[in-house]
N, C-alpha and C positions, 0 to 999 in steps of 0.2 A: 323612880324604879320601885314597884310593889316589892316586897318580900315575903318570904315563905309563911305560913303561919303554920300552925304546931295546935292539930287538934287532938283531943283528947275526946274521942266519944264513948256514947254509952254503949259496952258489947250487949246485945240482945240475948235471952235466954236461949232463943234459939240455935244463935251466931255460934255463943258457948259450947253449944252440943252437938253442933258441927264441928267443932277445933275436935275434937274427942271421937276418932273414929270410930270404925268396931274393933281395932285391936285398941282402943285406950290409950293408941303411943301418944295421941295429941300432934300430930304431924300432917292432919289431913285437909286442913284447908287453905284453899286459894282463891285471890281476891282474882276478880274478871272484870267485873263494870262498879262503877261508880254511877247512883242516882244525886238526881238533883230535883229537888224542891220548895214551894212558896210557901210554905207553914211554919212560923217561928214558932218554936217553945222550949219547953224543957223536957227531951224524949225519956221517957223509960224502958225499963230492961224488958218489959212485956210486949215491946211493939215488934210487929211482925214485920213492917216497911217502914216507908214516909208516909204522910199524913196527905200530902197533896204532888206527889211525884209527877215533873214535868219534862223528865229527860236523863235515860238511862242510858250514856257510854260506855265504850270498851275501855279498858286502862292501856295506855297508849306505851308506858315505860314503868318500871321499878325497878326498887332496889334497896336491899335492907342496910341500914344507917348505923342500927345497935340491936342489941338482942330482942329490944319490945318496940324497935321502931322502924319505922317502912317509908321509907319515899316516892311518893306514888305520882306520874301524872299524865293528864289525859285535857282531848282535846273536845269544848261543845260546839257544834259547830250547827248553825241552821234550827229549825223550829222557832216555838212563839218567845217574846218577848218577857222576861219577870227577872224577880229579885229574887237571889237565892239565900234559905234559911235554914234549908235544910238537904242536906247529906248520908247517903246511906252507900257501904261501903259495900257490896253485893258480891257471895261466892259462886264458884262456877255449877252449883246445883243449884243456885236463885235464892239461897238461902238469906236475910239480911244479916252479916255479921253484926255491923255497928253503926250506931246513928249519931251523927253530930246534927244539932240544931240550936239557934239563937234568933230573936226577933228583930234585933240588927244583924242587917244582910251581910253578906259575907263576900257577894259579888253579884253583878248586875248580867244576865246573859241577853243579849243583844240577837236579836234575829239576822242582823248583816255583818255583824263584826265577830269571829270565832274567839271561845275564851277560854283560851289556855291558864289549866287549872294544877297546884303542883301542891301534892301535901305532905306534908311531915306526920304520917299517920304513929300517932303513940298510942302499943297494946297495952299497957304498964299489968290490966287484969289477966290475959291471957299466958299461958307457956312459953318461956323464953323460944324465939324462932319457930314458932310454931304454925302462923301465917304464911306465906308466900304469894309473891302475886303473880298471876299468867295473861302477861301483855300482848298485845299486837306485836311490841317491838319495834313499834316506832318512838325514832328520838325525838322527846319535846323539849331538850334540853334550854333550860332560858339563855344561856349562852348563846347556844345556833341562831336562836330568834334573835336576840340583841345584835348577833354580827350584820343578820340582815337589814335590819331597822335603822342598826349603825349606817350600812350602805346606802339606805333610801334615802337617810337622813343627808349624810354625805352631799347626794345629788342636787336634791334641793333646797342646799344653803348656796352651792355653788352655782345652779340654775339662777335663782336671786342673785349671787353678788353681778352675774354678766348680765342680767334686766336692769340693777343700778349704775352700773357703769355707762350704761349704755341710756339710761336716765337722764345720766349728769353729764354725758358727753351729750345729746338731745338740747337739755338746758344751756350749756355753755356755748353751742351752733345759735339757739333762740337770741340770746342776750348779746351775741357780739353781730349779729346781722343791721 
């Protein structure tokens, strides 16, 4: 079973002055989509996006964890095949708040298989609760997924055990003939 991982990215200058509305309460921004991208490195605070963005989602669920931190997640689902390195965490004015990136991948998106993606997004630079995110509202919760997978899983161990019984009962008609 994968576990959550706990990023830490870099807020973008521009991310910054979005949190910072026009009244300055720091209350105004909302995360909406999450990009995905094949460009490892070390982002800085002057990048405007990703470097080579290959698939920009709606944020499927959240929910604030702690004062600097957000649990975010969303589903990729379809388009071309790559490694993902990089991350940008995108406001509902297009703005890029923050960019995580690394040249070891982070996860593989698969053009047949949807990959459900769940982050422990940490603001630690930003104004306590000053983020928010505005999801679709759909539950990606890994749990639901697990019950289901549990249930497919289920089926076919017990689909198999009745082919081997019926194996062994096969073989033991064979041998006593």
């Amino acid at each position: 079973m994968s576990e959550t991982v706990a990023l830490v990215p870099v807020i973008t200058n521009k991310g910054l002055a979005a949190v910072f509305n026009k009244g300055n309460d720091g209350l105004s921004a909302r995360i909406t989509h999450i990009a995905l991208g094949d460009h490892g490195r070390v982002p800085q605070k002057t990048e405007l996006g990703l470097v080579n963005e290959r698939m920009r989602i709606a944020v499927a669920d959240g929910q604030r964890i702690g004062e600097h931190q957000i649990h975010v997640t969303a589903l990729a689902d379809g388009g071309s095949e790559f490694w993902v390195r990089e991350v940008g965490f995108i406001l509902e004015d297009g703005t890029t708040l923050a960019i995580w990136s690394d040249t070891n991948p982070l996860a593989y998106h698969s053009a047949n298989v949807p990959l459900l993606l769940a982050f422990d997004l940490a603001l630690d630079a930003l104004p306590a609760e000053s983020v928010t995110i505005e999801s679709t509202g759909a539950n990606l919760s890994l749990a639901a997924w697990g019950e289901q997978y549990i249930t497919n899983a289920t089926a076919s161990i017990n689909n198999m055990s009745r082919h081997l019984k019926l194996m062994l009962r096969v073989m033991e008609l064979e041998k006593n003939k």
